[in-house]
Legacy VTK file of the C-alpha trace (Angstrom):
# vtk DataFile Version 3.0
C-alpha trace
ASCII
DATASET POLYDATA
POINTS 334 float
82.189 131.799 154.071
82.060 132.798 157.816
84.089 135.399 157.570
85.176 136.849 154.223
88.265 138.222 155.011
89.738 134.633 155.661
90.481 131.461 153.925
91.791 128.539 156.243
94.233 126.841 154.857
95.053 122.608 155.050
97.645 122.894 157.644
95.577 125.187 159.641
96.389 128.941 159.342
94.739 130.751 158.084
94.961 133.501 155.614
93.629 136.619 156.290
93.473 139.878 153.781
92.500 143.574 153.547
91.370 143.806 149.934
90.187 147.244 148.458
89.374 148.086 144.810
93.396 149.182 144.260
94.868 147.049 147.059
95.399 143.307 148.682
97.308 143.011 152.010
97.551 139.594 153.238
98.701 138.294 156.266
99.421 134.822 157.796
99.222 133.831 161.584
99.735 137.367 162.732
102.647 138.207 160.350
102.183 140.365 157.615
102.800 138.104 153.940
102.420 140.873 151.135
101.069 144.141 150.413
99.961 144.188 146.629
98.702 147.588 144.516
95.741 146.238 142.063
95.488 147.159 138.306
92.096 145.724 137.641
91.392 146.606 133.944
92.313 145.436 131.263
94.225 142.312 133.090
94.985 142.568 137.066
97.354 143.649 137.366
99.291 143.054 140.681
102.430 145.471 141.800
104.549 145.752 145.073
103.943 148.514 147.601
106.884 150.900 146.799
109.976 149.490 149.273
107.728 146.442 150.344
110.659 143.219 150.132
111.156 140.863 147.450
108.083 138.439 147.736
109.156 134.582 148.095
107.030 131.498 146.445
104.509 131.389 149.394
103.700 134.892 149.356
102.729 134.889 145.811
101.261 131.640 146.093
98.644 132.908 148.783
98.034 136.339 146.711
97.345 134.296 143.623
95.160 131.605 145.536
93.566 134.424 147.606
92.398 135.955 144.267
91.641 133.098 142.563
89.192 131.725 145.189
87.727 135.083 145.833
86.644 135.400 141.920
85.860 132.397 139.993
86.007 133.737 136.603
89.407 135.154 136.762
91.211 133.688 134.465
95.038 135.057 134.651
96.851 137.370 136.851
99.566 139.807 135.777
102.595 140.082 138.210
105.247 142.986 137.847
108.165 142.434 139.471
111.969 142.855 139.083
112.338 139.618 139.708
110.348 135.755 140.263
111.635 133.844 143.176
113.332 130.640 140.905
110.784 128.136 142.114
107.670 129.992 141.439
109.273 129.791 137.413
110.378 125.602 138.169
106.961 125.174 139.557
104.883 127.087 136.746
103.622 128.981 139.704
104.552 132.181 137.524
105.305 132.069 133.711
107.716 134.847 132.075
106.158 137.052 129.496
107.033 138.710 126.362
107.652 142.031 128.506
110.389 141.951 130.854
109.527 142.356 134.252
106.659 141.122 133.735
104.775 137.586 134.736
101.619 135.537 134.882
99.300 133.425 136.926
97.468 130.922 134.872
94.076 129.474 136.806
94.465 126.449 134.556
98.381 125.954 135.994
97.522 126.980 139.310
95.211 124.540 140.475
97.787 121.756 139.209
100.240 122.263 141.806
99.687 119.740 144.260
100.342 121.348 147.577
98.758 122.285 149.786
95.322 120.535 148.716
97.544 116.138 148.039
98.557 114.557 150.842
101.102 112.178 150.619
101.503 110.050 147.297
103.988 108.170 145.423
102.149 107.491 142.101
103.855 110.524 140.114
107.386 109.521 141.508
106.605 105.569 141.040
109.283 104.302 138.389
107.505 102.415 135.347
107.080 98.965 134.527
105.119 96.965 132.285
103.379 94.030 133.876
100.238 91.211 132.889
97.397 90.697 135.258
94.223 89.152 134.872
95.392 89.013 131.543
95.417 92.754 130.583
98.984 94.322 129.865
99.109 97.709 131.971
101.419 99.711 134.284
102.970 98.281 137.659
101.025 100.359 140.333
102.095 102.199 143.048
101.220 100.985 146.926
97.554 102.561 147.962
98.087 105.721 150.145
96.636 105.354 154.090
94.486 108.066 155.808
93.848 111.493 154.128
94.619 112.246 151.007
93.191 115.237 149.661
92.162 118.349 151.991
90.308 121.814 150.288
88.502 124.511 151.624
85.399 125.305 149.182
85.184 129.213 149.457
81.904 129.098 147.991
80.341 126.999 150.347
82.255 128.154 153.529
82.929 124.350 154.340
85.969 122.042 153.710
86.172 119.345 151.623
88.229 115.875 152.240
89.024 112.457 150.549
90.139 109.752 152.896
90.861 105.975 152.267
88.613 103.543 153.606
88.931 102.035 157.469
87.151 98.760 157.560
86.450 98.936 161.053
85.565 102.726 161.581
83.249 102.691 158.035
81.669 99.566 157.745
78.562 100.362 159.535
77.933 103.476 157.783
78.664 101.801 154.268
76.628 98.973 155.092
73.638 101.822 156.256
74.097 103.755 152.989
74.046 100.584 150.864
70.636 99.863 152.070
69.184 102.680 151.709
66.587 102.284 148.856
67.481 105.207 146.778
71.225 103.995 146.591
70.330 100.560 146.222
68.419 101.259 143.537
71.400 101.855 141.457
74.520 100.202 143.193
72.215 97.048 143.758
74.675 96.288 146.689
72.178 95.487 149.462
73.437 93.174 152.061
74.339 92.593 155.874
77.545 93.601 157.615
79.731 90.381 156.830
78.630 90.359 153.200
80.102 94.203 152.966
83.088 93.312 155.128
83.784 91.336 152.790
83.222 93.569 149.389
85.355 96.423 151.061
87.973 93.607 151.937
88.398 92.501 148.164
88.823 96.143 147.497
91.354 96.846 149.583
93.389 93.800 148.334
92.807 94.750 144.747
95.891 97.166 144.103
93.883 98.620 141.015
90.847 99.786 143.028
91.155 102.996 145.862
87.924 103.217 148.222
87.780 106.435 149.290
85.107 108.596 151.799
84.416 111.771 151.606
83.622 114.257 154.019
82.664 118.030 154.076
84.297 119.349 157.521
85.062 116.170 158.577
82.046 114.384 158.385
81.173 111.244 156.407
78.698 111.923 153.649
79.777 109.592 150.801
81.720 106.729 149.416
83.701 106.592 146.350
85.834 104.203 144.379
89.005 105.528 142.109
90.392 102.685 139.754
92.997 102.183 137.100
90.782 102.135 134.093
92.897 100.216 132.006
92.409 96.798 134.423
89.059 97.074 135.090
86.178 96.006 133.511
85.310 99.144 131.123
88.288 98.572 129.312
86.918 96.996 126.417
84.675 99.437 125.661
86.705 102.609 124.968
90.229 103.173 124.655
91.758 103.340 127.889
95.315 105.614 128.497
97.301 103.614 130.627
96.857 106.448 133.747
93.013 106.909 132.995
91.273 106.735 136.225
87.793 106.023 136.948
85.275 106.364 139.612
82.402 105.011 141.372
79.968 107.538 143.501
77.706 106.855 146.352
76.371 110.012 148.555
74.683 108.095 151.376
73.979 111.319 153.639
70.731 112.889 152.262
71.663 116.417 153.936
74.531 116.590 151.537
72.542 115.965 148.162
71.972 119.154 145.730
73.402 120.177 142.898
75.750 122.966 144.825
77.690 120.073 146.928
77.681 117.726 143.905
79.605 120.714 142.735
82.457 120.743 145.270
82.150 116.692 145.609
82.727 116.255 142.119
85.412 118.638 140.956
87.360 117.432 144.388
86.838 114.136 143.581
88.395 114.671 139.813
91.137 117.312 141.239
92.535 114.445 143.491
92.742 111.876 140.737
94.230 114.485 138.528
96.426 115.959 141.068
97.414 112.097 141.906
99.565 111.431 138.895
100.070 114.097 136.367
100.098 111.226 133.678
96.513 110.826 134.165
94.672 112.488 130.852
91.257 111.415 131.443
88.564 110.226 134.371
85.683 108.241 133.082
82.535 106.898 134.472
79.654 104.367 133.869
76.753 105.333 135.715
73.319 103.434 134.606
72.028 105.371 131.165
68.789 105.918 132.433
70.105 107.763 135.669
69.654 111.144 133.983
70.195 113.348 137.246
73.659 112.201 137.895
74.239 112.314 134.218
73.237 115.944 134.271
75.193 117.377 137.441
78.188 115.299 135.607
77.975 117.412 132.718
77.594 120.268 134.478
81.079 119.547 135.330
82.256 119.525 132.062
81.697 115.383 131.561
80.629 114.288 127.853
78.670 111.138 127.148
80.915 109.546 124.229
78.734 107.040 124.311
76.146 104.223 125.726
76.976 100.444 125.897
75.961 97.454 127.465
77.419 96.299 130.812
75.998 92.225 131.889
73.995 93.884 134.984
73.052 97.502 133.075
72.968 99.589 130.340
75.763 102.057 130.841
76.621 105.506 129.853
80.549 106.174 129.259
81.039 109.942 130.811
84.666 111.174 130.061
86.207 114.206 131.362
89.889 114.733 129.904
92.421 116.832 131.784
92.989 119.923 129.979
89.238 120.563 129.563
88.762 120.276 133.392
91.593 122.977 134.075
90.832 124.890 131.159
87.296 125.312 132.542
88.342 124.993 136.461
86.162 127.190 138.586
87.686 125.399 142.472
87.525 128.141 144.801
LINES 1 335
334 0 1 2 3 4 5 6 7 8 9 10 11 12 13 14 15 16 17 18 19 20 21 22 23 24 25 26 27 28 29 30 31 32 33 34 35 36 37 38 39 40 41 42 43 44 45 46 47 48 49 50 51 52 53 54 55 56 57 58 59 60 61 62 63 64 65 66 67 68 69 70 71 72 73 74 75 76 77 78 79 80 81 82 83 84 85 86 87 88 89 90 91 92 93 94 95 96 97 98 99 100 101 102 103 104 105 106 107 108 109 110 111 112 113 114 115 116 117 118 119 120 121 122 123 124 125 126 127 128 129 130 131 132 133 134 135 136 137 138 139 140 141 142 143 144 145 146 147 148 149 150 151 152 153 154 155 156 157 158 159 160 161 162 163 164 165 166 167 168 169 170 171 172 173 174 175 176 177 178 179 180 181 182 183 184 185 186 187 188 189 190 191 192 193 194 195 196 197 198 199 200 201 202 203 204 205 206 207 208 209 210 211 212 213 214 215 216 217 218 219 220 221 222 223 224 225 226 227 228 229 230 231 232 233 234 235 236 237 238 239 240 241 242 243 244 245 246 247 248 249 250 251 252 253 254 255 256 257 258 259 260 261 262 263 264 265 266 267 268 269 270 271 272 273 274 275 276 277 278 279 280 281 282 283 284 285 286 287 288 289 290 291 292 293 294 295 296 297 298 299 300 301 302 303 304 305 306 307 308 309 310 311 312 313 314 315 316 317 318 319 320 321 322 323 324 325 326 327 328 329 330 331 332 333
């Protein structure tokens, strides 16, 4: 980070704090948010300033996410208050204890509420219904999202990460640059011209199972990715699919954003989106080649498993899984 007493924030502000061994004071745009007192043994332990005001959701939002970010390990934090504001309690923000007065932070339930990292999406809100295609029985799916839809600032490497849906017209010369490349055609064997990628992306974006997706750090391109509804595409057969399992397709094409730190932040964005998407979701999968050991490695690094190899027509695959309580369980976004 440029400056460790801040952590910008998706709409733009930026929170700022004054954070001693027994003390947090956080302010936001100028305006002072909360004034804490820090118990850090056995649990912290976080109090109110004697006469400081009631705190509302936001302020304890940006104390927990402030603390959260700052220390990777933390695993709970231990508010005492007189009272919760009601929608840090409907929003699992906070969770009432045993003792009265007394409430917790979970990292694991934290980093499930959407806002402010999701932009705009329907698919948790998008009624049911049962429907064939291509001959596979599976949920009706939601319209794609447009434009951005996932924003996070990565504390630990001072940058910000984005997902954004494909443009056609703004991306296809970069796609079509990255897809030549020898290293990445070496795997996605996806060589071609510019109207032979037109018109792969274009059969994507008509497919309503399939979400192309770039990704930047600070708002530059650096890779492509592809989200799908696992139980319509092709992998299917060869596990057994939830109906909400998503999986993915991953193509960094920018060699100055290779390494195993931004696979790091790439990778557990790329997961926290689909996750974050639709809280049905219980598992992301992947089928990278079997012999691409390196990807297979910074995958597992991120808590993926190999349940098993099988046999694709074009490759030998591995099946990676990563279900969803194991990724909160062992979340370390910052």
């Amino acid at each position: 980070m440029s400056n460790p007493n801040v952590l910008p924030l998706p709409n733009g502000s930026r929170l700022v704090a004054d954070e001693t061994e027994t003390g947090l004071s956080l302010s936001l745009e100028g305006q002072s948010l909360i004034q804490l007192h820090l118990t850090r043994a056995p649990e912290l332990l976080l109090q109110l300033h004697e006469g400081a005001p009631r705190p509302d959701s936001r302020a304890i939002w940006a104390a927990c996410y402030w603390l959260f970010a700052r220390d990777p390990a933390c695993q709970r934090l231990v508010w005492q208050l007189d009272e919760a504001p009601p929608e840090a309690l409907l929003s699992a923000l906070l969770v009432s204890t045993e003792t009265v007065g007394q409430f917790r932070c979970e990292r694991t339930l934290f980093w499930q509420l959407p806002q402010p990292s999701l932009g705009q999406s329907l698919t948790a809100r998008y009624p049911q219904q049962r429907v064939f295609s291509s001959g596979k029985r599976h949920p009706l799916r939601p319209p794609k999202p447009r434009g951005e839809v996932y924003r996070r600032f990565d504390a630990r490497l001072g940058a910000w990460i984005s997902l954004r849906t494909v443009d056609i017209d703004e991306d296809l010369a970069r796609f079509n640059r990255w897809q030549n490349s020898p290293r990445v055609a070496n795997f996605w064997q996806e060589q071609g011209s510019l109207e032979q990628h037109r018109e792969y992306l274009g059969k994507l974006q008509d497919d309503p199972h399939t979400l192309t997706l770039i990704g930047c750090f600070d708002d530059q391109p650096f890779a492509y990715f592809e989200a799908y509804w696992a139980k319509e595409d092709r992998i299917a057969p060869f596990y057994e699919a939830g109906d909400h399992d998503r999986g993915i397709h991953m193509l960094v094409g920018e060699e100055n954003h290779r390494g195993p730190h931004k696979v790091a932040s790439w990778l557990s964005a790329l997961v926290h989106y689909l996750f974050l998407d639709d809280p049905r979701t219980q598992r992301v999968v992947a089928e990278p080649r079997a012999d691409n050991a390196k990807m297979i490695g910074h995958m597992q690094g991120q808590g993926f498993y190999c349940e098993k190899e099988f046999d694709f027509p074009h490759k030998r695959a591995a099946l990676m899984a990563l279900g969803r309580e194991r990724f909160f369980d062992r979340c370390s976004l910052t």
